[in-house]
Structures are given as structure tokens and as C-alpha cells.
mmCIF entry with sequence, helices, sheets and N, C-alpha, C, O atoms, coordinates in Angstrom:
data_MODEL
# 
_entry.id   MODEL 
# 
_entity.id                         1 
_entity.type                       polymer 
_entity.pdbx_number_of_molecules   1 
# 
_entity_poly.entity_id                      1 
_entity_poly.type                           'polypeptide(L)' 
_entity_poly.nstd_linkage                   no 
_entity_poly.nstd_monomer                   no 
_entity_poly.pdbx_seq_one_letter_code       
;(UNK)(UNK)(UNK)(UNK)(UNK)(UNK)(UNK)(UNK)(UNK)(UNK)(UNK)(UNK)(UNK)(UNK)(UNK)(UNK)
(UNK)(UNK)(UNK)(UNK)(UNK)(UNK)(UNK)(UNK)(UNK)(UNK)(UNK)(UNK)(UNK)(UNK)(UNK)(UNK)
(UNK)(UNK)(UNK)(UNK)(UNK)(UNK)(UNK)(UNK)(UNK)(UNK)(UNK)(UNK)(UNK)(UNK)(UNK)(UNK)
(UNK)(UNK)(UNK)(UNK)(UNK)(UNK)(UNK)
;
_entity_poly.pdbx_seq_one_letter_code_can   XXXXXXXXXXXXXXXXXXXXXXXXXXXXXXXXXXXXXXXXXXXXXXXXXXXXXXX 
_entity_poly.pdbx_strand_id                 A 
# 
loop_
_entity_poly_seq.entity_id 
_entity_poly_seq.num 
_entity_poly_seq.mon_id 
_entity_poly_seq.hetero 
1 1  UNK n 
1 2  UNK n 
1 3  UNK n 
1 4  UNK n 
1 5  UNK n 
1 6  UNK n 
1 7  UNK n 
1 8  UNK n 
1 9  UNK n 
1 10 UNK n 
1 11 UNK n 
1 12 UNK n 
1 13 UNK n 
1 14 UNK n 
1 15 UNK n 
1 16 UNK n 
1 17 UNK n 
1 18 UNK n 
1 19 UNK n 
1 20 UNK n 
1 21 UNK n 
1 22 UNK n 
1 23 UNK n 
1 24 UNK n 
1 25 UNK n 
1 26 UNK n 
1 27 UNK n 
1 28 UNK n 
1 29 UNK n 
1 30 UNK n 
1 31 UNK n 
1 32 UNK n 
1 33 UNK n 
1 34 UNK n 
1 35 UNK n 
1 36 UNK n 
1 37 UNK n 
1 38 UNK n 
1 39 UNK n 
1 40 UNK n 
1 41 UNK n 
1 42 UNK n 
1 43 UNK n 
1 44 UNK n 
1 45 UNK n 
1 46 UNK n 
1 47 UNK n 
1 48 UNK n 
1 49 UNK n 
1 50 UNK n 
1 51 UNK n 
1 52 UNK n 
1 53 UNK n 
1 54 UNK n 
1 55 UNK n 
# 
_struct_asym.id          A 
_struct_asym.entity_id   1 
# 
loop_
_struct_conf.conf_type_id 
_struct_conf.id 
_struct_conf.pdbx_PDB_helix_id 
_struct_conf.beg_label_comp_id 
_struct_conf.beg_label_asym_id 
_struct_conf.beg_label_seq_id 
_struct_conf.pdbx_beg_PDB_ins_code 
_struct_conf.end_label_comp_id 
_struct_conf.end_label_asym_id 
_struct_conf.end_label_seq_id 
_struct_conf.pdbx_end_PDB_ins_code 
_struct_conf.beg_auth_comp_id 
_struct_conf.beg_auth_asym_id 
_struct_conf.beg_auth_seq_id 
_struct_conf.end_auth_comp_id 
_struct_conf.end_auth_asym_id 
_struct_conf.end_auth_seq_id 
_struct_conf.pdbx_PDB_helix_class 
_struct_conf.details 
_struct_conf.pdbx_PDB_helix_length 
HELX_P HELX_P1 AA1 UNK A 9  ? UNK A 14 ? UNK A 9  UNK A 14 1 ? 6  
HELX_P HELX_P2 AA2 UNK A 22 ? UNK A 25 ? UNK A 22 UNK A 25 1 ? 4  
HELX_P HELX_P3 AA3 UNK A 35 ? UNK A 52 ? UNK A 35 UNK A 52 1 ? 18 
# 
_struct_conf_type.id          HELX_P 
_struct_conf_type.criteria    ? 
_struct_conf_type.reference   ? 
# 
loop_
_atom_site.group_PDB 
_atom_site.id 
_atom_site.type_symbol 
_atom_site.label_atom_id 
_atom_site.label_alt_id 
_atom_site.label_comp_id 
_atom_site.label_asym_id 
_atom_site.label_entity_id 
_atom_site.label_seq_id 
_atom_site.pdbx_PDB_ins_code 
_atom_site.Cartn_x 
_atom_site.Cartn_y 
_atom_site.Cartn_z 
_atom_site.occupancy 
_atom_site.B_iso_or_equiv 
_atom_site.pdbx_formal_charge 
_atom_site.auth_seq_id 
_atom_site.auth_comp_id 
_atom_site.auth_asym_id 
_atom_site.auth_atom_id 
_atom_site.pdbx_PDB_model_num 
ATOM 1   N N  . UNK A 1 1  ? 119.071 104.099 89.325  1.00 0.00 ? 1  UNK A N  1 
ATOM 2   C CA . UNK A 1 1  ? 118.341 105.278 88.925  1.00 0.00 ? 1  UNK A CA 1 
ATOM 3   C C  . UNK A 1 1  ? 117.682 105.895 90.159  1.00 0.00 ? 1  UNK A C  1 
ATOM 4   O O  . UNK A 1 1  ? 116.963 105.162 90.839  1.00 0.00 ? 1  UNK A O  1 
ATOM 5   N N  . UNK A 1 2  ? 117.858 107.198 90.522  1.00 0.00 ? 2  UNK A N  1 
ATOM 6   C CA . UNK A 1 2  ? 117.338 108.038 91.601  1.00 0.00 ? 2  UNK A CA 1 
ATOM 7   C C  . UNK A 1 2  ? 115.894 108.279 91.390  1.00 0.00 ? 2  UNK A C  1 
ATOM 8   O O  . UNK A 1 2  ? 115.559 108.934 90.404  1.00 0.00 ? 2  UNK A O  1 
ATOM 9   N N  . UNK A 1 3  ? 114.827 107.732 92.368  1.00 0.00 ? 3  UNK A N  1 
ATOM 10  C CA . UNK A 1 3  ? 113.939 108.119 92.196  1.00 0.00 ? 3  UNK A CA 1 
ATOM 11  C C  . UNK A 1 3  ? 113.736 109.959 92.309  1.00 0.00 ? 3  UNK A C  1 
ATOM 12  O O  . UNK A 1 3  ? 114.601 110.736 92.715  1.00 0.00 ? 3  UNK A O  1 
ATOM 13  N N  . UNK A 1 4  ? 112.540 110.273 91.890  1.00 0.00 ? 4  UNK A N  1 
ATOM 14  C CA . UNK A 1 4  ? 112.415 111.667 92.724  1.00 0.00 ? 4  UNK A CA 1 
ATOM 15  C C  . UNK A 1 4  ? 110.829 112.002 92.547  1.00 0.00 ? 4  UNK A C  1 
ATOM 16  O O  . UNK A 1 4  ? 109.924 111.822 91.732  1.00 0.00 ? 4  UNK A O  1 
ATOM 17  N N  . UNK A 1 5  ? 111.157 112.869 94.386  1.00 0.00 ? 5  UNK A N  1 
ATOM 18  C CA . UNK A 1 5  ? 109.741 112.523 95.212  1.00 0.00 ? 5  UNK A CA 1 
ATOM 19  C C  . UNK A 1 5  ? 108.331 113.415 94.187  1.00 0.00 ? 5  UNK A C  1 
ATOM 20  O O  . UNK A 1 5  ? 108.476 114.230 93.277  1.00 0.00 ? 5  UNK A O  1 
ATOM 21  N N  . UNK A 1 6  ? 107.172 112.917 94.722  1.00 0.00 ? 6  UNK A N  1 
ATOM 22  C CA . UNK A 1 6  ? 106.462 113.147 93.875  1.00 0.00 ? 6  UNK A CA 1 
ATOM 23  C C  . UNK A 1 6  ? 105.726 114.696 94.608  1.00 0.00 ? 6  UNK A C  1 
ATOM 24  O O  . UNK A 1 6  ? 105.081 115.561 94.014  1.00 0.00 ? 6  UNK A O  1 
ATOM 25  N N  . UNK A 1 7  ? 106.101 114.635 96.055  1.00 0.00 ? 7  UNK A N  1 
ATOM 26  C CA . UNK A 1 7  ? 105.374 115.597 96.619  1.00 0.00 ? 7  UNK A CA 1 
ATOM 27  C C  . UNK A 1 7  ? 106.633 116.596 96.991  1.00 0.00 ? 7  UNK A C  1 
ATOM 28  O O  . UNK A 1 7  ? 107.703 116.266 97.503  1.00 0.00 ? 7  UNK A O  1 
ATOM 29  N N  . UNK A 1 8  ? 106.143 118.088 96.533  1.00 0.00 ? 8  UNK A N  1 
ATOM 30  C CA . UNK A 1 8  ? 106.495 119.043 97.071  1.00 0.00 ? 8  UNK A CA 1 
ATOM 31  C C  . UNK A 1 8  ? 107.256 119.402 98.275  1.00 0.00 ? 8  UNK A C  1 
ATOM 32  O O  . UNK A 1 8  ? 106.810 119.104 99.383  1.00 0.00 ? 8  UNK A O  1 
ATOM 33  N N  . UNK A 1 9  ? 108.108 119.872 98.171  1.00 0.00 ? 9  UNK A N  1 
ATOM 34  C CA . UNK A 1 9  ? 109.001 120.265 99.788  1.00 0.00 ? 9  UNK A CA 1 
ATOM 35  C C  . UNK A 1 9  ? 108.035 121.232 100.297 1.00 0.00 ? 9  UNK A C  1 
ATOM 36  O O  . UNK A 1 9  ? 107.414 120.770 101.254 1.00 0.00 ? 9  UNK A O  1 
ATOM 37  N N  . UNK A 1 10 ? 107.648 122.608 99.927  1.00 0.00 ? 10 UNK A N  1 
ATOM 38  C CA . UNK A 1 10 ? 106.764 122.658 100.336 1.00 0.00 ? 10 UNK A CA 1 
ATOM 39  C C  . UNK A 1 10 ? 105.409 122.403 100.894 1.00 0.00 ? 10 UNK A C  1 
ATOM 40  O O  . UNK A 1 10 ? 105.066 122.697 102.040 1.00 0.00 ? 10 UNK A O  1 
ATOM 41  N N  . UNK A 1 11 ? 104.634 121.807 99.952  1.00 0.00 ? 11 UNK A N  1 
ATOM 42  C CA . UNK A 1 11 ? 103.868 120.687 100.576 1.00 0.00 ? 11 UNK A CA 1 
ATOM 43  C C  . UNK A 1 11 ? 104.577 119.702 102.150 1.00 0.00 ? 11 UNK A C  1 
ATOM 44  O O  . UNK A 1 11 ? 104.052 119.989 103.225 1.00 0.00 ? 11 UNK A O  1 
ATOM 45  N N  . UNK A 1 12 ? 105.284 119.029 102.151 1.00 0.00 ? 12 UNK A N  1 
ATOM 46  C CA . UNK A 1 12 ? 105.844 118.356 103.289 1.00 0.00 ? 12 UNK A CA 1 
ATOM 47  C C  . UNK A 1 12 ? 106.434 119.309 104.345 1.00 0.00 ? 12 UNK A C  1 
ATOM 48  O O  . UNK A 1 12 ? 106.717 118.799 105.429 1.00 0.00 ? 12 UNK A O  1 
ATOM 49  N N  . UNK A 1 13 ? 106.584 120.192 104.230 1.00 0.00 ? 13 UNK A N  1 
ATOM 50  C CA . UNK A 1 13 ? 107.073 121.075 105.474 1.00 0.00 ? 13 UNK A CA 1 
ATOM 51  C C  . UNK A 1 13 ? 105.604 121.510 105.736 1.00 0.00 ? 13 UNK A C  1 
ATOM 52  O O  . UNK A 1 13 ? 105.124 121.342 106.857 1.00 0.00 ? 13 UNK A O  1 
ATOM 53  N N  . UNK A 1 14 ? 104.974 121.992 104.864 1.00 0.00 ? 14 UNK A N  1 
ATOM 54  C CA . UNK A 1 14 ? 103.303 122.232 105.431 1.00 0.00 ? 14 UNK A CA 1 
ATOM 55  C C  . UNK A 1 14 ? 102.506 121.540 106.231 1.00 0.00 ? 14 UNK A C  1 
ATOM 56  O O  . UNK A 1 14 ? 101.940 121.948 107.245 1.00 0.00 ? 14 UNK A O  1 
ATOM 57  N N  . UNK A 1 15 ? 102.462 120.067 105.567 1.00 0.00 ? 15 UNK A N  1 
ATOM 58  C CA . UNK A 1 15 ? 102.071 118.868 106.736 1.00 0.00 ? 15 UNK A CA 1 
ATOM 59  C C  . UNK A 1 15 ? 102.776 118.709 108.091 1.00 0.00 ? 15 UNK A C  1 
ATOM 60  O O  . UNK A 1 15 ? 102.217 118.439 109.153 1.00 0.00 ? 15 UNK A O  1 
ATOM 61  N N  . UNK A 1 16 ? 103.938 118.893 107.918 1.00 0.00 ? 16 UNK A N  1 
ATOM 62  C CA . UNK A 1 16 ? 104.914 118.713 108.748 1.00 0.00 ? 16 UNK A CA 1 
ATOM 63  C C  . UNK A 1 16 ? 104.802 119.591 109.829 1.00 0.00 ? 16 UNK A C  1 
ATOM 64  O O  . UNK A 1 16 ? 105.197 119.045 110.859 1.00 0.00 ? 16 UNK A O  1 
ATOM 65  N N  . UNK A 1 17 ? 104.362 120.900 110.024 1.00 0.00 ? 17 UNK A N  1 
ATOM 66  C CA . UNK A 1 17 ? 104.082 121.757 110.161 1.00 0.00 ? 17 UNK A CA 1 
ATOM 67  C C  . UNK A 1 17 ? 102.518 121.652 111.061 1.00 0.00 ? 17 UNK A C  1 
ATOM 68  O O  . UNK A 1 17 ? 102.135 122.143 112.123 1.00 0.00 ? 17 UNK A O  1 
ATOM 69  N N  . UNK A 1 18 ? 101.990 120.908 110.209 1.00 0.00 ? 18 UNK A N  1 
ATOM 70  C CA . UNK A 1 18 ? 100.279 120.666 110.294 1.00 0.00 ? 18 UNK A CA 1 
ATOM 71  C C  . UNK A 1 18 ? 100.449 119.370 111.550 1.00 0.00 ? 18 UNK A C  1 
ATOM 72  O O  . UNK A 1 18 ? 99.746  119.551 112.544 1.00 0.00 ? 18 UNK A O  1 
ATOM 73  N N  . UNK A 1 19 ? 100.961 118.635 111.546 1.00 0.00 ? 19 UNK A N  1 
ATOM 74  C CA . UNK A 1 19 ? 101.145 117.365 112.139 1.00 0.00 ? 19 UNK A CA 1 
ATOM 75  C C  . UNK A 1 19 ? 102.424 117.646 113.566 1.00 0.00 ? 19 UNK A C  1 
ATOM 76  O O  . UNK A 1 19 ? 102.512 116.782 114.439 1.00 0.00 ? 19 UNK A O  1 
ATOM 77  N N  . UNK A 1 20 ? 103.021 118.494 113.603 1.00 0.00 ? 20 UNK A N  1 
ATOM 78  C CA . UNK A 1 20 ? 103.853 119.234 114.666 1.00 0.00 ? 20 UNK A CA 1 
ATOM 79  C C  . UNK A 1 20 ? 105.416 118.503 115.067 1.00 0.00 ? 20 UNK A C  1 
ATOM 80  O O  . UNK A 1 20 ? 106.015 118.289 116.121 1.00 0.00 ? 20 UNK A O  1 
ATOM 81  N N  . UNK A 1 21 ? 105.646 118.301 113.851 1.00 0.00 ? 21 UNK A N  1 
ATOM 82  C CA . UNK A 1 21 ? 107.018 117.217 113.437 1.00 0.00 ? 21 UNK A CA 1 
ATOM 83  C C  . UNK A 1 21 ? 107.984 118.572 112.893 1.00 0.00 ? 21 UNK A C  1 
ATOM 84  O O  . UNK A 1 21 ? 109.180 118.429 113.144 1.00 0.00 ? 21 UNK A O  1 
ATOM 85  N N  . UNK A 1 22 ? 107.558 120.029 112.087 1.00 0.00 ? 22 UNK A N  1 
ATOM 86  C CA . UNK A 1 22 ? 108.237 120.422 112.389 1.00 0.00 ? 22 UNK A CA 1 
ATOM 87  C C  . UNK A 1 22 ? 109.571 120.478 112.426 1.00 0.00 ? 22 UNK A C  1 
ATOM 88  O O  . UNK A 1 22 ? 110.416 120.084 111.623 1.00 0.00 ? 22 UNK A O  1 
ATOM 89  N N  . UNK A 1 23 ? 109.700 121.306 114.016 1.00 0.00 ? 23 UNK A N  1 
ATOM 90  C CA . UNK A 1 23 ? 110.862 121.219 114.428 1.00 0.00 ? 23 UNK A CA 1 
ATOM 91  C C  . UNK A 1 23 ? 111.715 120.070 114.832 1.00 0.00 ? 23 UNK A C  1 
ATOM 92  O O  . UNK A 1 23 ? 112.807 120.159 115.393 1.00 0.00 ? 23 UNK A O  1 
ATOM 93  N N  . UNK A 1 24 ? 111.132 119.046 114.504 1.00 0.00 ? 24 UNK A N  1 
ATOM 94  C CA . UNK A 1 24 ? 112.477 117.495 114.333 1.00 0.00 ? 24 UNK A CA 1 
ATOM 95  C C  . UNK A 1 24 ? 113.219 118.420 113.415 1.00 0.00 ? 24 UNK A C  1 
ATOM 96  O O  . UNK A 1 24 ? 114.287 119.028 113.497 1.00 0.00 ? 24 UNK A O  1 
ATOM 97  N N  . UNK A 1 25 ? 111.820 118.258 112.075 1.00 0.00 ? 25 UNK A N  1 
ATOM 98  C CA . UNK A 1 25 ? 112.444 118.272 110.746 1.00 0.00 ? 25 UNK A CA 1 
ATOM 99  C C  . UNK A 1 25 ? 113.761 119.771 110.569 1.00 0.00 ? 25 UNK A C  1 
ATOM 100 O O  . UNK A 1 25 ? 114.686 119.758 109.756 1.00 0.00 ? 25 UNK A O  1 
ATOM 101 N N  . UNK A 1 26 ? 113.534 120.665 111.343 1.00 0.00 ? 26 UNK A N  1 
ATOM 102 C CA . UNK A 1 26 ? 113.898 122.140 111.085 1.00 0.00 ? 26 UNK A CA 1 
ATOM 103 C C  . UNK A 1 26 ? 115.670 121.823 111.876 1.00 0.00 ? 26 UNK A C  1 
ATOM 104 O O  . UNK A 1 26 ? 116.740 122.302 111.499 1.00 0.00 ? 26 UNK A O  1 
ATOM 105 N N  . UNK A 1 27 ? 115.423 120.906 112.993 1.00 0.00 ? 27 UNK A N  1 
ATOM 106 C CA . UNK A 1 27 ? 116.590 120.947 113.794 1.00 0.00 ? 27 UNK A CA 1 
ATOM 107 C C  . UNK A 1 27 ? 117.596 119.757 113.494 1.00 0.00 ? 27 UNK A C  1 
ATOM 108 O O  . UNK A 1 27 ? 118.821 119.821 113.598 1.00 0.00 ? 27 UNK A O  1 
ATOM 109 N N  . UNK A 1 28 ? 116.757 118.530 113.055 1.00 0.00 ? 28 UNK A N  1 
ATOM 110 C CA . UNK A 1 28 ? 117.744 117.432 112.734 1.00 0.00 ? 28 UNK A CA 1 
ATOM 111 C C  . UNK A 1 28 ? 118.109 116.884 111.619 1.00 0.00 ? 28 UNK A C  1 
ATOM 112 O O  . UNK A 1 28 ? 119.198 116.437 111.259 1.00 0.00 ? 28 UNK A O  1 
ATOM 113 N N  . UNK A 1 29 ? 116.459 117.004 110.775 1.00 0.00 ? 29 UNK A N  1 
ATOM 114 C CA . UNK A 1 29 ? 116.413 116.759 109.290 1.00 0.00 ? 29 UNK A CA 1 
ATOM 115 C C  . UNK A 1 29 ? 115.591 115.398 109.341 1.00 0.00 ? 29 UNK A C  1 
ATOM 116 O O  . UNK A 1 29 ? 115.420 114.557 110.223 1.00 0.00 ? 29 UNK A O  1 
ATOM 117 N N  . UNK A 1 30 ? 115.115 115.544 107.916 1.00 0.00 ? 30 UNK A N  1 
ATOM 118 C CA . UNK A 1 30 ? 113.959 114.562 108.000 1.00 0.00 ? 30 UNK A CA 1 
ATOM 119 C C  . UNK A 1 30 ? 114.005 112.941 108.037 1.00 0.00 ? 30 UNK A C  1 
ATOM 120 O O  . UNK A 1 30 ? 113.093 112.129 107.885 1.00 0.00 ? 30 UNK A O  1 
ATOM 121 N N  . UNK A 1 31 ? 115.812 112.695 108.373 1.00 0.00 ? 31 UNK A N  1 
ATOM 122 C CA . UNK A 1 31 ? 116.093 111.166 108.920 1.00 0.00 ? 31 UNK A CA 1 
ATOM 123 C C  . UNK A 1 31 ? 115.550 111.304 110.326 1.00 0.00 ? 31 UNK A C  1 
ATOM 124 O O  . UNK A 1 31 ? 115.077 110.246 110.741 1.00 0.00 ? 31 UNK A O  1 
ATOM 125 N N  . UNK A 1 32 ? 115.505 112.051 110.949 1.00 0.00 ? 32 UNK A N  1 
ATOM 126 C CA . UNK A 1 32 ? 114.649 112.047 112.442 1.00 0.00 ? 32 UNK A CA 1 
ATOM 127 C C  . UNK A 1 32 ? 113.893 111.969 112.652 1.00 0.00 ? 32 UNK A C  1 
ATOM 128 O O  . UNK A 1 32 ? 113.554 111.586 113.772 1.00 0.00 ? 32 UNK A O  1 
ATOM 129 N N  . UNK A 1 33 ? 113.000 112.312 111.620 1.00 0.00 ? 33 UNK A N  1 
ATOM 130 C CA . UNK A 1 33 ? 111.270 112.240 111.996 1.00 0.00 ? 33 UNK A CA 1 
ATOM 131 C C  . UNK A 1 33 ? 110.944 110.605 111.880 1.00 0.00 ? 33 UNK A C  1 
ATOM 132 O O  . UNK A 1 33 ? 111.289 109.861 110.961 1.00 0.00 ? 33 UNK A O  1 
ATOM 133 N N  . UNK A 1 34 ? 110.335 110.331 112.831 1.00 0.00 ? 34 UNK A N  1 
ATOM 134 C CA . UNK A 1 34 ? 109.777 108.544 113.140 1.00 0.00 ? 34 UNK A CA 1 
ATOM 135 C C  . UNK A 1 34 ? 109.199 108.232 112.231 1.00 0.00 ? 34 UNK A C  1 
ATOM 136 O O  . UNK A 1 34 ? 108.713 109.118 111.529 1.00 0.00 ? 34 UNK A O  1 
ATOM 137 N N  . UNK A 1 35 ? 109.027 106.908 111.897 1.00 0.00 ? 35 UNK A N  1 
ATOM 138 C CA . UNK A 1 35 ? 108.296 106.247 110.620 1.00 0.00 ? 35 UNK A CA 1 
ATOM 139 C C  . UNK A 1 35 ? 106.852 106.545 111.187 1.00 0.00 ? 35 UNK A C  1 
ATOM 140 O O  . UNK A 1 35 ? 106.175 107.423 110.653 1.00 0.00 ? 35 UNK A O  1 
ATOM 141 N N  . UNK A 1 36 ? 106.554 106.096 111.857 1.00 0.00 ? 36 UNK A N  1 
ATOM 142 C CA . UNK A 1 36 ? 105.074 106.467 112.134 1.00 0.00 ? 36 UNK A CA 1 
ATOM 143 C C  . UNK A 1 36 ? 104.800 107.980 111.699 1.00 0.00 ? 36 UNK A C  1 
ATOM 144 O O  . UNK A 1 36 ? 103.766 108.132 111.048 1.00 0.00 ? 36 UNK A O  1 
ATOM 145 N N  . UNK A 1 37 ? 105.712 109.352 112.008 1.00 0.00 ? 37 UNK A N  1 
ATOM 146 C CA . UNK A 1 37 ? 105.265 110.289 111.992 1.00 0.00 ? 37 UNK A CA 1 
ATOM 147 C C  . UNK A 1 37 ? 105.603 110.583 110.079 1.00 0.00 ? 37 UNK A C  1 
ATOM 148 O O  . UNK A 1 37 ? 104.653 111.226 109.632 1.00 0.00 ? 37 UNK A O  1 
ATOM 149 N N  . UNK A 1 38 ? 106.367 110.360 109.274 1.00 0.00 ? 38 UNK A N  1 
ATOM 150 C CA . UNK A 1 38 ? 106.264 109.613 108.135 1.00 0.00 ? 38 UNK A CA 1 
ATOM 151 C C  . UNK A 1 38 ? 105.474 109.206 107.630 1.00 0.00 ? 38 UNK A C  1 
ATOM 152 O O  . UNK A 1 38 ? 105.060 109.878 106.686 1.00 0.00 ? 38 UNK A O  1 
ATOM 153 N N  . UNK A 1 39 ? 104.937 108.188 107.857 1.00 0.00 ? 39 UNK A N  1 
ATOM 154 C CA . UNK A 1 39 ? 103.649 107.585 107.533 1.00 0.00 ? 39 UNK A CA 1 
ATOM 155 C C  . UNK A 1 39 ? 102.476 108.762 107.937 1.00 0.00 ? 39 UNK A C  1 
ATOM 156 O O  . UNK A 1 39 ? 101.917 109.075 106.886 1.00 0.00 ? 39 UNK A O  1 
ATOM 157 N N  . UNK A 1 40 ? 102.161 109.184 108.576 1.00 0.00 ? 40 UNK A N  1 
ATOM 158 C CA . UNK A 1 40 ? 101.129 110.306 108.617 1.00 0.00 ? 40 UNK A CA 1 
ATOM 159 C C  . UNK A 1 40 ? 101.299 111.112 107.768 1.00 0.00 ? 40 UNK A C  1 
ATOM 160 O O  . UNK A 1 40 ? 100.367 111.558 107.099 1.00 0.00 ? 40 UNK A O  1 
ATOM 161 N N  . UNK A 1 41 ? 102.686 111.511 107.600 1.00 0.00 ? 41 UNK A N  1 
ATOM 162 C CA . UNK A 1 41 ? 102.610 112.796 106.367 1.00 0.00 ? 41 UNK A CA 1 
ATOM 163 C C  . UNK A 1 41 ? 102.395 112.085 104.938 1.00 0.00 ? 41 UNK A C  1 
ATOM 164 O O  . UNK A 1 41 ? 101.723 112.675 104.092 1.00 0.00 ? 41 UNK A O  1 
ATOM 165 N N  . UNK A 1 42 ? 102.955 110.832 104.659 1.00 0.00 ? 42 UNK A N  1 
ATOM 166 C CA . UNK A 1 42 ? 102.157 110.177 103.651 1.00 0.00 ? 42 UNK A CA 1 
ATOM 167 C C  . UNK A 1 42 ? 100.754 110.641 103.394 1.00 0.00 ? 42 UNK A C  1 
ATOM 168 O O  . UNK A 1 42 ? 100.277 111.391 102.541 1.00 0.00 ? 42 UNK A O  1 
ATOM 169 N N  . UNK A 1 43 ? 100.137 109.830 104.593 1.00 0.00 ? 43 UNK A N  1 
ATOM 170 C CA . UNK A 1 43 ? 98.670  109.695 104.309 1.00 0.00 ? 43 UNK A CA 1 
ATOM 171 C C  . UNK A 1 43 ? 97.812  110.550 104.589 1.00 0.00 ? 43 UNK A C  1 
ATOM 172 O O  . UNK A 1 43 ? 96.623  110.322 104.366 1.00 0.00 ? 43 UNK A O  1 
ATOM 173 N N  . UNK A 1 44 ? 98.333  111.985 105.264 1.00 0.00 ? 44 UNK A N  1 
ATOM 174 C CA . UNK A 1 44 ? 97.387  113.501 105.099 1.00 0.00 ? 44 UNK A CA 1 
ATOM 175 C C  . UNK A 1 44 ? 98.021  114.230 103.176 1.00 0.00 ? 44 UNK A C  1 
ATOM 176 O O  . UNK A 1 44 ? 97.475  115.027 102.413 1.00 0.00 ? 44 UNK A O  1 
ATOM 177 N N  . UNK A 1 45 ? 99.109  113.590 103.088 1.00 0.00 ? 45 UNK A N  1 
ATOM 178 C CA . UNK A 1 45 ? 99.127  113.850 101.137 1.00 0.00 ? 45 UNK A CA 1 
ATOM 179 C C  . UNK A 1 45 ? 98.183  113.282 100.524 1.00 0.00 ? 45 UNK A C  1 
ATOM 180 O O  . UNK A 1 45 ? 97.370  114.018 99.966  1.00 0.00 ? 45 UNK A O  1 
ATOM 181 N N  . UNK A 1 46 ? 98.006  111.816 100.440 1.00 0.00 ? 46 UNK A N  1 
ATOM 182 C CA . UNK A 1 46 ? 97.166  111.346 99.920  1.00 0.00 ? 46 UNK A CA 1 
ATOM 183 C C  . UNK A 1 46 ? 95.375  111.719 99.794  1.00 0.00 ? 46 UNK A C  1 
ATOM 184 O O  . UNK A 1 46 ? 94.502  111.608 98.933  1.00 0.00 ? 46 UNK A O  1 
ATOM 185 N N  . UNK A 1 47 ? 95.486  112.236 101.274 1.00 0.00 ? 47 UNK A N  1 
ATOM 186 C CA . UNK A 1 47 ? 93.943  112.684 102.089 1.00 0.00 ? 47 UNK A CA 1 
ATOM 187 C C  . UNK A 1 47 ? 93.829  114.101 100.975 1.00 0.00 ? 47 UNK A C  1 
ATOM 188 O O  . UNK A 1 47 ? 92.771  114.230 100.358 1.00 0.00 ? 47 UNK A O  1 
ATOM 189 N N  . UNK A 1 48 ? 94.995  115.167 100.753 1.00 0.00 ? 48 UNK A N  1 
ATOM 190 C CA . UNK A 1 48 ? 95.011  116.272 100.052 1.00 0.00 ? 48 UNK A CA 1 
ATOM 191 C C  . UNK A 1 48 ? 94.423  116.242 98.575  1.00 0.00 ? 48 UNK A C  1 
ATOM 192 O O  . UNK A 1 48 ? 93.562  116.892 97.982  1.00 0.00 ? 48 UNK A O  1 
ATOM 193 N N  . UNK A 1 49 ? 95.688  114.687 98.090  1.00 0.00 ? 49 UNK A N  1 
ATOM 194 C CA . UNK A 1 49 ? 95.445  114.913 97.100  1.00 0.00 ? 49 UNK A CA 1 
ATOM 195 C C  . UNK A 1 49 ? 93.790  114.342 96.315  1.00 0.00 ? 49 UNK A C  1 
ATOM 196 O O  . UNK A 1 49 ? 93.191  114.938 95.419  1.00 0.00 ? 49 UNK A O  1 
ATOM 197 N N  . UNK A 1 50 ? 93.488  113.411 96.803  1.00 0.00 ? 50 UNK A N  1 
ATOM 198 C CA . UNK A 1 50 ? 92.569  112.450 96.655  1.00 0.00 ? 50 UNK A CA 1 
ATOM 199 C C  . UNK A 1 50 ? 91.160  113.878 97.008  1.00 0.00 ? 50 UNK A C  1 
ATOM 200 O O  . UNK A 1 50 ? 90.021  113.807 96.548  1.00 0.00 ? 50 UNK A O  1 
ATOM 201 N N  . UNK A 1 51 ? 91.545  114.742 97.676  1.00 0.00 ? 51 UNK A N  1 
ATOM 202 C CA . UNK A 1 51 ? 90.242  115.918 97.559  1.00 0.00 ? 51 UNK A CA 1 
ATOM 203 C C  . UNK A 1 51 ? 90.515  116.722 96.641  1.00 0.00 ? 51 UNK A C  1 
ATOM 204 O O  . UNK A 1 51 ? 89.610  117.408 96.167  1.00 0.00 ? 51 UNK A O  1 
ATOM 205 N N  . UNK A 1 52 ? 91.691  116.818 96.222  1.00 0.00 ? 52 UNK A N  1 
ATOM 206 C CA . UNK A 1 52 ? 91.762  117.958 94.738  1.00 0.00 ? 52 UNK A CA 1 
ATOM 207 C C  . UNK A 1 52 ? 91.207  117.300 93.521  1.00 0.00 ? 52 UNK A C  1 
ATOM 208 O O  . UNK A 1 52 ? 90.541  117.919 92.691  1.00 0.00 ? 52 UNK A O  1 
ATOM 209 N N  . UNK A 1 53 ? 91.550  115.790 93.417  1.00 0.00 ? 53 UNK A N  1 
ATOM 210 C CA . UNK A 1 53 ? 90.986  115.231 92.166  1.00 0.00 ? 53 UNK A CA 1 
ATOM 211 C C  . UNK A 1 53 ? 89.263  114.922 92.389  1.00 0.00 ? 53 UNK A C  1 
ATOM 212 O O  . UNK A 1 53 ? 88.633  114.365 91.491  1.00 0.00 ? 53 UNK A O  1 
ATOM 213 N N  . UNK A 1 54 ? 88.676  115.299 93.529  1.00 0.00 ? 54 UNK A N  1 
ATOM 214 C CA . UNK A 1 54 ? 87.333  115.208 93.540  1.00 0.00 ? 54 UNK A CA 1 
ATOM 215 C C  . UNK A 1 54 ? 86.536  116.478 93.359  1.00 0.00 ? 54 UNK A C  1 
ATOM 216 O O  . UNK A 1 54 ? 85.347  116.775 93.480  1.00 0.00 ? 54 UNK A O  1 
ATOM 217 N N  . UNK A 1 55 ? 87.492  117.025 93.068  1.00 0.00 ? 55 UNK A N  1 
ATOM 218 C CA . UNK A 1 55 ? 86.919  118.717 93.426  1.00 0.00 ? 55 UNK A CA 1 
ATOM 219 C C  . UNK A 1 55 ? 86.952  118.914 91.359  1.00 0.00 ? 55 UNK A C  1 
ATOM 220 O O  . UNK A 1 55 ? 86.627  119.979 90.835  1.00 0.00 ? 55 UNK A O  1 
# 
């Protein structure tokens, strides 16, 4: 069974964007972007979402 993602493509090109990964993502696709830089866009979602449900 295919998972499917919980966050927005938009959203992730925004971070992506925000975090300066970007143009990996624009030129190679998002198997290029490093786990570390991955893991950041994780955890500025989480940082997002975790302030909308406090708001």
C-alpha cells in the first residue's frame, strides 16, 4: 500500500526554498537533496505546524 505524503508540495518547495535546497530540488529532483537537508525540511514542517495548532 502507497503511502501518501502528509505535507503539501507546495508547502515543501516553500521550505525548500526557505532553507536554499531549492535549486537541487528544481535541477535534479528531490532524490538529491541530502538527508540532513531532508531532515530540516521535516523539522521546519513540524516547527509550522506545531504553531498553527497553538494559534
Amino acid at each position: 500500500m502507497a503511502r501518501r505524503g502528509m505535507m503539501s508540495e507546495n508547502l515543501k518547495y516553500e521550505i525548500a526554498k526557505e532553507l536554499g535546497v531549492y535549486n537541487v530540488v528544481k535541477s535534479e529532483g528531490w532524490g538529491s537533496v541530502s538527508s540532513r537537508d531532508c531532515g530540516n525540511i521535516v523539522a521546519k514542517a513540524i516547527e509550522i505546524a506545531e504553531r498553527n495548532v497553538s494559534k
